[in-house]
VMD Tcl script that draws the C-alpha trace (Angstrom):
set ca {
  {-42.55 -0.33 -19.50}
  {-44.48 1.43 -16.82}
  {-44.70 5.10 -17.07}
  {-46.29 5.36 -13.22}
  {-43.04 4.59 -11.50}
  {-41.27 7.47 -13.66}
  {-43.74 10.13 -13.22}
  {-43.41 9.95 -9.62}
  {-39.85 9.37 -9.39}
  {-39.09 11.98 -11.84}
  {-41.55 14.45 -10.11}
  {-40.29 13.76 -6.69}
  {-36.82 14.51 -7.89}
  {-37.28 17.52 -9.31}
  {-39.02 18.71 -6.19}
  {-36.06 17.73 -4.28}
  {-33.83 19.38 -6.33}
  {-35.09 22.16 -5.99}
  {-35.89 22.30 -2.48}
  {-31.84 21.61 -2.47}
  {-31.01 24.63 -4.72}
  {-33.34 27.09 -2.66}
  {-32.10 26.36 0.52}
  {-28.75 26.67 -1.21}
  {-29.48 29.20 -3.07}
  {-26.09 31.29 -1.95}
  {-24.07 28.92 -3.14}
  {-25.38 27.90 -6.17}
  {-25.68 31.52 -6.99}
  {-21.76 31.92 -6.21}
  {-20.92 29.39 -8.42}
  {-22.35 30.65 -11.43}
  {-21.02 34.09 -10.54}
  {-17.62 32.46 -10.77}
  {-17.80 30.87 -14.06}
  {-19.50 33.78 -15.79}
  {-17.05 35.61 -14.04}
  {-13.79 34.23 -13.81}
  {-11.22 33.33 -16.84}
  {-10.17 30.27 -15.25}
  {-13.81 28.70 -14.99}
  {-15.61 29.98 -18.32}
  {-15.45 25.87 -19.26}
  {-17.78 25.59 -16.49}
  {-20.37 26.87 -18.13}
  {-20.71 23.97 -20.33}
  {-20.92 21.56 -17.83}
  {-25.13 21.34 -16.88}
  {-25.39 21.55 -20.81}
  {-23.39 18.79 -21.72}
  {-24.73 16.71 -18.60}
  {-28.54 17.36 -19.90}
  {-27.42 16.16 -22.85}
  {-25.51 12.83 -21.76}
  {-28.83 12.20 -19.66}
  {-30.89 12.77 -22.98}
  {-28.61 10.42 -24.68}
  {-28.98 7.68 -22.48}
  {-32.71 7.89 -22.15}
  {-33.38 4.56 -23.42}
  {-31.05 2.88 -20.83}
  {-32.47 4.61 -17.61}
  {-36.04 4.71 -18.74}
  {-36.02 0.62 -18.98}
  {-35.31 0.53 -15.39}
  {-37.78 0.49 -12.53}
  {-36.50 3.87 -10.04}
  {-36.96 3.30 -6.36}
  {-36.36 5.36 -3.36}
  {-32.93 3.92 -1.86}
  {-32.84 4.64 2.36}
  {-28.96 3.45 2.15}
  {-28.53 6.83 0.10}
  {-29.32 8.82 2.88}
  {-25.79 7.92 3.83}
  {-23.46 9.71 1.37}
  {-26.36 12.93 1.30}
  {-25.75 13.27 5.03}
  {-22.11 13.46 4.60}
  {-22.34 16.17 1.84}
  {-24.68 18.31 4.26}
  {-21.80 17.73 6.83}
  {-19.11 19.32 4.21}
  {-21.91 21.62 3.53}
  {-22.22 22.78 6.77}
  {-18.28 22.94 7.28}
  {-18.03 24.93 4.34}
  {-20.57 27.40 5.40}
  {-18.80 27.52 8.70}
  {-15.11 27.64 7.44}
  {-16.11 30.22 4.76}
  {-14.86 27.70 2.51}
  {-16.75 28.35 -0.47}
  {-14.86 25.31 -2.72}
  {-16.10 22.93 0.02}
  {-19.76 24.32 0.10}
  {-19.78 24.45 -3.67}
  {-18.30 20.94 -3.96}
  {-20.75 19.44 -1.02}
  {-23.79 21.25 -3.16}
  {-22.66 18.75 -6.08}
  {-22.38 15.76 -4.19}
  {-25.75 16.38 -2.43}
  {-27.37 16.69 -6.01}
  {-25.40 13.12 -6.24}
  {-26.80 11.08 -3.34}
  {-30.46 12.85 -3.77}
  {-30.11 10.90 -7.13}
  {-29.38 7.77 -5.18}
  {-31.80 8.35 -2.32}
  {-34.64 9.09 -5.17}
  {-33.94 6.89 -7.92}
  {-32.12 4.02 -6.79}
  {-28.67 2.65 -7.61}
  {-29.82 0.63 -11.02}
  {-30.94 4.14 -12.19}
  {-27.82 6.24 -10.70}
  {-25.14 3.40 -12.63}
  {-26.79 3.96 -15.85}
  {-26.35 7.85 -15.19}
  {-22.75 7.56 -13.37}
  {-21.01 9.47 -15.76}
  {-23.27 12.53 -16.40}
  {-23.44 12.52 -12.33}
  {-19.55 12.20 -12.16}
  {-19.13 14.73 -14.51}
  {-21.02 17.14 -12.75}
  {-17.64 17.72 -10.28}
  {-16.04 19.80 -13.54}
  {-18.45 22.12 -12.53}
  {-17.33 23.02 -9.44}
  {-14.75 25.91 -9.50}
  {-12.00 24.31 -7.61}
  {-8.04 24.45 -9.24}
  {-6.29 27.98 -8.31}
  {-4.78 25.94 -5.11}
  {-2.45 24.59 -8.23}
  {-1.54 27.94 -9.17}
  {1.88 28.72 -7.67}
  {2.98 25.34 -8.29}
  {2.39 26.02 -11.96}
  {3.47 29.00 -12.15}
  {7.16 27.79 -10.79}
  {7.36 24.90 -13.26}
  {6.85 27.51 -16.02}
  {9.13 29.57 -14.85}
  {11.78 26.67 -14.27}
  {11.12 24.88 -17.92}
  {11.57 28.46 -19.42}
  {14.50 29.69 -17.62}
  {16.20 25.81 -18.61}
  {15.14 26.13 -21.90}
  {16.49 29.45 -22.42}
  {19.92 28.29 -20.97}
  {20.24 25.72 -23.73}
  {19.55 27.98 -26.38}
  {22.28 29.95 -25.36}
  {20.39 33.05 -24.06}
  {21.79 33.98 -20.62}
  {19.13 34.88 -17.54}
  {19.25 36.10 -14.91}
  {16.29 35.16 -12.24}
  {14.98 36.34 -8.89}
  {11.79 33.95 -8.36}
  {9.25 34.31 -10.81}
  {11.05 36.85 -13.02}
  {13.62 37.07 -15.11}
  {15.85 39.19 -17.27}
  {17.35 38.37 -20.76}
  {19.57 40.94 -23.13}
  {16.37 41.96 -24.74}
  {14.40 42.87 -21.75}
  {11.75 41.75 -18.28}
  {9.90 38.72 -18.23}
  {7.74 37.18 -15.97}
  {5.63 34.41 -15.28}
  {2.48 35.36 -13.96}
  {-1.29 33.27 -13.04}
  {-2.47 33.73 -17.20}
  {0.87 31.84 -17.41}
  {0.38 29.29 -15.21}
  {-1.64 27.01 -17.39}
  {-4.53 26.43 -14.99}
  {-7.22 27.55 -17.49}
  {-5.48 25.29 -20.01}
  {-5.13 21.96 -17.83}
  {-8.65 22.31 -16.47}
  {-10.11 22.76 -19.81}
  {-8.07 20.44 -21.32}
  {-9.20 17.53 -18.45}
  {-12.74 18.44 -18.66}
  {-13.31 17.81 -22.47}
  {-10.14 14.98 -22.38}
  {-12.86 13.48 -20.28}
  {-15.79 13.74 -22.26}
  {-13.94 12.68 -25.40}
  {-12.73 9.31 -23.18}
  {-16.06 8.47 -22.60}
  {-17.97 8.93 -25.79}
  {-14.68 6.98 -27.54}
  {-13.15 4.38 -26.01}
  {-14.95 1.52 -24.12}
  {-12.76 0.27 -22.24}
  {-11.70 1.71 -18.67}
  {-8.00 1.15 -19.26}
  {-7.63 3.22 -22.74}
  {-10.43 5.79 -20.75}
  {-8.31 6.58 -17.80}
  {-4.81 6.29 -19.93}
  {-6.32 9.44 -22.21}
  {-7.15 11.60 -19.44}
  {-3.65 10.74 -18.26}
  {-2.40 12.63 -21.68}
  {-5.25 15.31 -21.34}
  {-3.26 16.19 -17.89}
  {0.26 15.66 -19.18}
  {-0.41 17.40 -22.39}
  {-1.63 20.88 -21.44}
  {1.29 20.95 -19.19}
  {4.21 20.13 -21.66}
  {2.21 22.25 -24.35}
  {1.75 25.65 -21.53}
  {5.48 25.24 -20.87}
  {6.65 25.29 -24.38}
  {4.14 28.20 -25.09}
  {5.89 30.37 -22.51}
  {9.20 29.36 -23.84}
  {8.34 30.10 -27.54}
  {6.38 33.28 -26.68}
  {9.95 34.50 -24.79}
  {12.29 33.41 -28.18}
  {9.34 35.34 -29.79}
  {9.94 38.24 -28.35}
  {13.69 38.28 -27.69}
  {14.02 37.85 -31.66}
  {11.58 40.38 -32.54}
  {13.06 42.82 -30.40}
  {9.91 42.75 -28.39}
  {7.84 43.96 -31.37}
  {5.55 40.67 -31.44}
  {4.18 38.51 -28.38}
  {4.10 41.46 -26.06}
  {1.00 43.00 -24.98}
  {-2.60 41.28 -25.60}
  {-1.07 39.59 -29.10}
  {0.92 37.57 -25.68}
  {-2.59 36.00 -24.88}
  {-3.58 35.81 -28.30}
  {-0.81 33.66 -29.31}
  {-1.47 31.15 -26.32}
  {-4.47 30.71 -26.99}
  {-4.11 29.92 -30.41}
  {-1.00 27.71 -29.75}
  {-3.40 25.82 -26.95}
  {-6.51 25.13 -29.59}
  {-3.99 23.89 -32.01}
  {-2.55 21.39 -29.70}
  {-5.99 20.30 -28.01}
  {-6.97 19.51 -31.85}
  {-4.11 17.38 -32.27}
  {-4.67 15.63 -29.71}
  {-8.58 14.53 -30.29}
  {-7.04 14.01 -33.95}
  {-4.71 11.54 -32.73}
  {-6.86 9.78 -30.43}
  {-9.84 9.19 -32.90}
  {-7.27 7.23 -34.49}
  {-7.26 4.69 -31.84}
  {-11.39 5.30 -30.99}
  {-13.24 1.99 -30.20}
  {-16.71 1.14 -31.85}
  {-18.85 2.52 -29.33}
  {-22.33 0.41 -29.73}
  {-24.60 1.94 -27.31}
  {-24.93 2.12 -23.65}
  {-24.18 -0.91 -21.81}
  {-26.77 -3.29 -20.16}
  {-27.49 -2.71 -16.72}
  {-29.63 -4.70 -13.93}
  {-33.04 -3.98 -13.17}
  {-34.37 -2.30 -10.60}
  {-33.51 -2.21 -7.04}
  {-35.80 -5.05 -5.25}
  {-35.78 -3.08 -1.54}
  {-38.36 -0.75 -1.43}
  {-38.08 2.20 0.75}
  {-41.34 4.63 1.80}
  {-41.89 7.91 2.33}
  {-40.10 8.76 5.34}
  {-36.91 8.18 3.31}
  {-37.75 11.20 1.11}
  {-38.52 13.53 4.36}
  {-35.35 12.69 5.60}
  {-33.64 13.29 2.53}
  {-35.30 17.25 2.39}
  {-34.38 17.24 6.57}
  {-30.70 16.61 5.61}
  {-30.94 19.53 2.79}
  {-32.37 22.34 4.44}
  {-30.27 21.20 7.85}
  {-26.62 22.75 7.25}
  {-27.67 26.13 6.22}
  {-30.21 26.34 9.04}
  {-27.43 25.19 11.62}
  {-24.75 27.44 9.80}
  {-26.81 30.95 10.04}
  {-27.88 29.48 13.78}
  {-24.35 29.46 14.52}
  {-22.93 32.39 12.65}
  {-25.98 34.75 13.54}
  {-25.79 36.97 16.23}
  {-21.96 37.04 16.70}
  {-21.04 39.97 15.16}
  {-18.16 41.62 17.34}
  {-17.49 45.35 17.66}
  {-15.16 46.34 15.16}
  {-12.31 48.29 17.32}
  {-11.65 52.55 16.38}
  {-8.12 52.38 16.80}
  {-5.57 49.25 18.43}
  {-2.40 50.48 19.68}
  {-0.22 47.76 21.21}
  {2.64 47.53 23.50}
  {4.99 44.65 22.86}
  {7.69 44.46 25.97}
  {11.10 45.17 24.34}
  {10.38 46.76 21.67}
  {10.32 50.79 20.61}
  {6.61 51.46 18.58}
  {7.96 53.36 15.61}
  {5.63 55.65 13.18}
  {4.32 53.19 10.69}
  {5.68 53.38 6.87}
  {2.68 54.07 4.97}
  {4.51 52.53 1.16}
  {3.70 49.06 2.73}
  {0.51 47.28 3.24}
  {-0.44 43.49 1.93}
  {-3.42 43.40 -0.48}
  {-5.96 42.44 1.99}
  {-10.03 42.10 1.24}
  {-12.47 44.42 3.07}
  {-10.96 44.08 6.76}
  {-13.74 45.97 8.64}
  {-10.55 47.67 10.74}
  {-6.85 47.43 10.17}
  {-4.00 48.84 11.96}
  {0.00 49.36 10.64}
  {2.84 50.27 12.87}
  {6.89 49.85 13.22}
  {8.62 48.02 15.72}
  {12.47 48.35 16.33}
  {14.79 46.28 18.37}
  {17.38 43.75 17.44}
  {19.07 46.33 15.56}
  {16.56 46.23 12.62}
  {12.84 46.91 12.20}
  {9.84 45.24 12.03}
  {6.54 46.73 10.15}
  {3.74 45.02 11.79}
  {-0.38 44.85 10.00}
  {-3.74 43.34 11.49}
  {-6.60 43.03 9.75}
  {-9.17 42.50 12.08}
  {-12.59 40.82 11.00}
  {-15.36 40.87 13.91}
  {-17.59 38.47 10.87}
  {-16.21 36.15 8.43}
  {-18.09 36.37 4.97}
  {-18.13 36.42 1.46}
  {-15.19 39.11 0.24}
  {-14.54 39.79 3.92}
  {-13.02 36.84 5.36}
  {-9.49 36.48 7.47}
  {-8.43 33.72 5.76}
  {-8.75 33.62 2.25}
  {-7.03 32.70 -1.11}
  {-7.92 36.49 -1.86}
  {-5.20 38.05 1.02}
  {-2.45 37.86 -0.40}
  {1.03 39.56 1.06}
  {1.91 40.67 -2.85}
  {-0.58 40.57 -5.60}
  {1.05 39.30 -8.36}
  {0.43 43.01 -10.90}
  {2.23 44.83 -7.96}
  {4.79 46.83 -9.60}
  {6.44 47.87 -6.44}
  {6.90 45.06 -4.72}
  {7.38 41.48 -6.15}
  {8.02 38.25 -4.67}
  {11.06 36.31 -5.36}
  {10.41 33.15 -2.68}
  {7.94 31.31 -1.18}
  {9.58 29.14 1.39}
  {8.98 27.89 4.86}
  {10.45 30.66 6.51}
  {8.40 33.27 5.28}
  {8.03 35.13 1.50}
  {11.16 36.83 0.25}
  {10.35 40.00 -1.48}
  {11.58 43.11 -3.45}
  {10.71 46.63 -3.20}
  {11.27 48.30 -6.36}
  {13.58 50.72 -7.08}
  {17.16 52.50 -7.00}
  {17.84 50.48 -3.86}
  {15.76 47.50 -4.69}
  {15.42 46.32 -0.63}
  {14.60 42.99 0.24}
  {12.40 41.99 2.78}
  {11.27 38.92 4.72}
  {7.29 38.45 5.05}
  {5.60 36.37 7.89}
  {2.10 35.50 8.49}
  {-0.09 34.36 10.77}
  {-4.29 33.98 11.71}
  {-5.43 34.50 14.79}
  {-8.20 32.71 15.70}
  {-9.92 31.58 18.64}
  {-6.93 33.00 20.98}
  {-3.88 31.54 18.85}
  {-1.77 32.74 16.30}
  {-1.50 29.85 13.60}
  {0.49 29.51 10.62}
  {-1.09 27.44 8.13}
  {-4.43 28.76 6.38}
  {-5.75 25.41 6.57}
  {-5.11 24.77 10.09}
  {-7.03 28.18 10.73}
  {-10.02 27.49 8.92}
  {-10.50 24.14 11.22}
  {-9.65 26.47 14.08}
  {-12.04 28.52 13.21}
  {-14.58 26.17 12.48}
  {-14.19 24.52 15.88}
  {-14.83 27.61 17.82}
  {-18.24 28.15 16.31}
  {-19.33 24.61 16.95}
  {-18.11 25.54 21.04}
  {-19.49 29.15 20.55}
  {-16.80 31.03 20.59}
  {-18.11 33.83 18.21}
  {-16.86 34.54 14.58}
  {-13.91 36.98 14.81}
  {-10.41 36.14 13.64}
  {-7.83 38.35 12.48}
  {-4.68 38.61 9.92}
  {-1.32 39.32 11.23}
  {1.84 40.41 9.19}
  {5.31 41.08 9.61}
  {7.91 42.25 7.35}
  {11.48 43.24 8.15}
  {14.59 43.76 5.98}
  {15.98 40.39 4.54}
  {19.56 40.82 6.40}
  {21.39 38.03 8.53}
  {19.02 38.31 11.31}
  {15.78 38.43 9.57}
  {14.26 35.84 11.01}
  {15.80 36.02 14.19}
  {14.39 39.14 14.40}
  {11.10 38.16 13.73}
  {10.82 35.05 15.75}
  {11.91 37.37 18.50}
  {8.89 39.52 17.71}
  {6.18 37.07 17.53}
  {7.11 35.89 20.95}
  {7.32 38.96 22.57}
  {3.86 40.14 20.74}
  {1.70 36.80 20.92}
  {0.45 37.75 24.38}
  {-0.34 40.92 24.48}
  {-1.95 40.50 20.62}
  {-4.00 37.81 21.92}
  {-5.04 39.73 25.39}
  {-6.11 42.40 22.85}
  {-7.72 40.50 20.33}
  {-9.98 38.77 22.78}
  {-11.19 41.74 24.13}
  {-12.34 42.74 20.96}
  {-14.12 39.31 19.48}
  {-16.10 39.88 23.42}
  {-17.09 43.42 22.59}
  {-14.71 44.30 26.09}
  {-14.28 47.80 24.69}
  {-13.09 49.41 28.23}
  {-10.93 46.17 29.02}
  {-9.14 46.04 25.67}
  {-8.52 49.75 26.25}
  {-6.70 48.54 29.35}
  {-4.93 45.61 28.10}
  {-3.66 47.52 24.51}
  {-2.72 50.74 25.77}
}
mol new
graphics top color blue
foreach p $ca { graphics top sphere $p radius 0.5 }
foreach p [lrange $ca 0 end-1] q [lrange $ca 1 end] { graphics top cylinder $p $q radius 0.2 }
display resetview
């Protein structure tokens, strides 16, 4: 074997690589603050570990082969610096964490060829579990606990009573919160399901059809967990599985049934010889231009990002006040406000016509950025340790919620983003909103808008009735703002 080729393969990529994690430094660092951080991505951790050693592992398979740069794999880096750079945009940090990945990916391709990048597929595919992407899942999983425990409950014979995500038995509150969602659980579960698949079986049918159970069995096992830790403490009088001895007990439940399962399927483990043979080398050289390309393509979508982004920064307004034809401004109720991160200004009134009330928030953001952003998965309406308001429905007309107390009101909760002069529903639909009025530059403000009104017969009457008679003037404002029009938004708000 000839050593040249390696040295300056293996030389040139690590140059590369980290040419790509300085220019994305932000990102990289954001990711590791999550999974040192964060609960639900501590597995994380073990990913560049695990990958180092599935490279080190294979070393006799990769090193046989001849690396050569690849141009074609300047095709799948460019399109990870385009999610890269609509990640940065968006304020998506999933998408600029995920494109970081898949950049690491092609540079592997571009650098070392495709003979060397199939012998290392799977360590390079199993890079992905390190990106901190699953919480999307969480109120899906939270209502299938809620619904297997509630139905198993029922059979026993234990009569509930539910509003949403909680629910009352004889012996006392329950409810199913995000630790109780089993995200933590399936993630884990997949990532090392994965792993085990690999280093086990060798063929691709009995691979896939045990990560199949390492999804399916986290789920069945979380549900049953909630439902046992409920009996638990409805037969100890809540003396046991309340309390951090609740965690404990999951925990302990989930280890046992993640051992059961690699004990079962070592029973059906295939005779794993070694790595399989591969081709040689790729026979189409490519030169140096190749590899500048390559670092163009990875110091690009920052540079065009902060290009874009820079300089935009809107005033941020003193005070908003905002007349909306047909409807009396009422003093705002201060016991209501939706858990919101770091709006730079905010502003709260009441609204009544219709013969009801509406409470009406904006959180205004002249600069999207990390913990300040209009849309994201961190502004929520209720947070879910809230213990005077709680949601009971998440539906298409808005969130139905209770206010704790004697009374115990319900209320119906609307929202919407503006950005770039509309008011739009879906968080999704905002981000690309947002992300097209950069590209046209159209600045970087957007804005969070709320409603809430009591959840009577004409609830949402009532607030469709609103958000038509409000759009307009709310966008007349709103623009004045994002254009630093201090004197004309005084004129068009007041």
């Amino acid at each position: 074997m000839n050593e040249h080729p390696w040295r300056r393969a293996g030389l040139e990529w690590l140059l590369v690589s980290l040419v790509l994690l300085a220019s994305w430094f932000p990102t990289a660092a954001a990711m590791a603050t999550i999974w040192w951080r964060s609960d639900t991505f501590a597995h994380c951790l073990l990913v560049p570990p695990i990958v180092a050693w599935l490279v080190w592992r294979d070393r006799v398979r990769w090193l046989a082969l001849r690396p050569r740069r690849w141009a074609w794999g300047l095709v799948p880096l460019a399109a990870a610096a385009v999610l890269g750079l609509l990640g940065e945009l968006a304020q998506v940090a999933a998408a600029s964490q995920l494109a970081l990945v898949l950049a690491l990916q092609a540079l592997t391709l571009v650098v070392l060829g495709p003979a060397v990048t199939r012998a290392l597929a799977f360590p390079l595919l199993f890079l992905l579990f390190a990106v901190p992407i699953g919480e999307f899942m969480l109120p899906w999983m939270m209502a299938w606990t809620a619904d297997f425990t509630i139905t198993a409950l029922r059979l026993v014979g234990v009569p509930v009573y539910r509003e949403g995500l909680h629910f009352v038995i004889p012996s006392g509150h329950w409810s199913v919160v995000e630790a109780c969602s089993g995200v933590r659980y399936l993630m884990a579960s997949v990532m090392v399901g994965t792993l085990f698949a690999y280093l086990n079986f060798k063929r691709l049918s009995k691979r896939l059809g045990f990560v199949a159970v390492a999804v399916a069995v986290p789920l069945l096992a979380n549900w049953l967990r909630a439902f046992g830790i409920v009996m638990l403490g409805h037969l100890s009088n809540n003396q046991l599985a309340t309390g951090v001895d609740h965690l404990v007990y999951g925990w302990v439940f989930f280890g046992l049934v993640m051992a059961l399962m690699f004990t079962v399927g070592a029973r059906f483990a295939e005779p794993v010889s070694g790595p399989s043979p591969v081709q040689g080398g790729h026979k189409q050289p490519s030169g140096w231009m190749t590899a500048l390309a390559s670092l163009v393509l990875l110091v690009a979508p920052m540079l065009v990002a902060a290009t874009l982004r820079g300089g935009m920064l809107a005033p941020s307004p003193s005070s908003l006040e905002l007349t909306v034809p047909g409807w009396a401004q009422r003093v705002a109720h201060p016991n209501w406000q939706p858990a919101v991160e770091n709006p730079p200004a905010k502003w709260a009134a009441s609204f009544e016509s219709l013969g009801g009330e509406v409470q009406f928030f904006v959180a205004y953001y002249p600069r999207q950025q990390a913990g300040s952003k209009a849309v994201s998965g961190e502004n929520v309406l209720v947070r879910a340790d809230d213990r005077d308001w709680k949601v009971l429905e998440r539906g298409g007309d808005g969130w139905l919620v209770k206010r704790q107390g004697q009374e115990e009101q319900r209320f119906l909760l609307q929202r919407r983003h503006w950005v770039d002069g509309h008011l739009i529903e879906s968080p999704a639909l905002a981000k690309l909103a947002h992300v097209w009025q950069l590209l046209r530059g159209g600045g970087d403000a957007a804005a969070l808008v709320v409603l809430l009104t009591p959840a009577d017969a004409q609830a949402q009457a009532r607030l469709q009735a609103f958000w038509q008679a409000a759009s307009a003037p709310l966008n007349e404002c709103l623009t004045a703002l994002s254009t630093g029009g201090r004197g004309h938004n005084a004129g068009r708000c007041r």
